[in-house]
N, C-alpha and C positions, 0 to 999 in steps of 0.2 A: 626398498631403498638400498641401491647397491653401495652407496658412501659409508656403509657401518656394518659391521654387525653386532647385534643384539644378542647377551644371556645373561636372562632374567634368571637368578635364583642357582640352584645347582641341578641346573635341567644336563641330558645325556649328553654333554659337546661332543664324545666319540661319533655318535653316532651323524655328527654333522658333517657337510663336506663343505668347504671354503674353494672359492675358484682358483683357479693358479693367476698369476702377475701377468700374464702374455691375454688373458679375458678381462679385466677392470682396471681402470686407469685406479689407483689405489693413491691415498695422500700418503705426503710424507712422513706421518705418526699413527703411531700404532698406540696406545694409550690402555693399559693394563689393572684394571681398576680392583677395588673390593670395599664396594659398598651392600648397604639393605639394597634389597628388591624394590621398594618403591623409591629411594631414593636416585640409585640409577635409572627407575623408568624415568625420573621427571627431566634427567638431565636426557635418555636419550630421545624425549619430546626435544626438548631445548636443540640440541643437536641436528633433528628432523628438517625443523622450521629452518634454521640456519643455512644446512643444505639446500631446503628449498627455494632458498633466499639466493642461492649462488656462492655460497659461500663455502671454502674450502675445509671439511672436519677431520675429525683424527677418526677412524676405526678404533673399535672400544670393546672390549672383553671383558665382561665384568665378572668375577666371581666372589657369591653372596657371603662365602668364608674365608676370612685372609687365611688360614692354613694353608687350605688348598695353593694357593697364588704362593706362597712361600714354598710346598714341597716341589713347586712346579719349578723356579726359579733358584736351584742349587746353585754354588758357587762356579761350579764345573757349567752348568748350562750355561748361564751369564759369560764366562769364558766361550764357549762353544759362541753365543751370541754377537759377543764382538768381534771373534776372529771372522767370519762370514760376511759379516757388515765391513768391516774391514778390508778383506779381498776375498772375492767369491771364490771360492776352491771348483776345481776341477770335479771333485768326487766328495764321497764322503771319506773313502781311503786316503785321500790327500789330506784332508780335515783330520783327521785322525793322527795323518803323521805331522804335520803341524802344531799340533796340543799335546804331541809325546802319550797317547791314548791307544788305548787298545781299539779297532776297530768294531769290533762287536759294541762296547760300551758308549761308541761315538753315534754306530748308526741307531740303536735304541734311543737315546736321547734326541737325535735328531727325525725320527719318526713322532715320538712322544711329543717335539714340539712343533711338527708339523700339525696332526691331529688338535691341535688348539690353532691355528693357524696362523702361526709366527714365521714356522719355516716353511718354503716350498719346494717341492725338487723338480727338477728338472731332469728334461731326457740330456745326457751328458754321451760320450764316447761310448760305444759299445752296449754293456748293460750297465753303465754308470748311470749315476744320479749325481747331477748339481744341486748341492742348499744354495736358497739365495733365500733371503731378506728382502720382500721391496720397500722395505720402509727407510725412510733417512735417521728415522730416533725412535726409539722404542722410551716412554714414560709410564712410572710405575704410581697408582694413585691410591692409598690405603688409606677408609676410614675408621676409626674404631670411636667408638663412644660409650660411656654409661649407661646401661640400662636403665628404661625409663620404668614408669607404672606401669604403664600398659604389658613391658615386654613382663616383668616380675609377674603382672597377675597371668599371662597366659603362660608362662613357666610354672607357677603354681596349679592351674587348672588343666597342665595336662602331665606335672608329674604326679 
């Protein structure tokens, strides 16, 4: 199903590759989640059928630990995020002088959220690379809940 991508649980995302924006027509939201593993599998059945339907979904990222989606999502990246969405820079050197940032610190972040595949680059001028976003809104979806029985007895039975 090219309309989504799926991760279940805290599987290697490094080790994934995502296409670039110029291979799949991509919707407009990109949908950032942190739910249980089974609870996002049910929604990306839900999701499946929908597209199946013709209907247009958001791409969805799910990670099984909100931490994770939190160290991923610093204040500086969010910044980094809008300015791109905002007006695609030239480079990352331009991006960089744009957010008054050191370049090193701009292109690491902007590789680190490439490899999740938020950002993508492009061949730009020379050995440049363009960040672009193909999304129109990026939505952040975090659930947290009380431990039920079940999580407490398998917390008890494997500490």
């Amino acid at each position: 199903m090219t309309n989504e991508s799926d991760h279940d649980g805290d599987h290697d995302i490094e080790s994934l590759e995502f296409p670039g924006p110029e291979e799949v027509p991509y919707p407009p939201v990109l949908r950032l989640t942190s739910f249980p593993s089974d609870e996002h599998h049910e929604g990306t059945l839900d999701r499946a059928e929908r597209w199946e339907a013709g209907e247009t979904v958001p791409h969805v990222k799910n990670f099984s630990d909100p931490t994770r989606l939190r160290k991923l999502l610093t204040g500086r990246r969010i910044e980094l995020i809008r300015s791109i969405m905002d007006s695609q820079p030239e480079s990352i050197k331009q991006l960089a002088q744009r957010l008054e940032r050191g370049t090193r610190q701009v292109h690491d972040d902007v590789h680190l959220l490439e490899e999740f595949g938020i950002i993508h680059l492009e061949d730009g001028k020379g050995r440049a690379r363009k960040p672009t976003i193909p999304y129109e809104r990026i939505e952040i979806d975090v659930g947290i809940e009380a431990p039920t029985a079940d999580d407490s007895d398998r917390a008890l039975a494997s500490g």
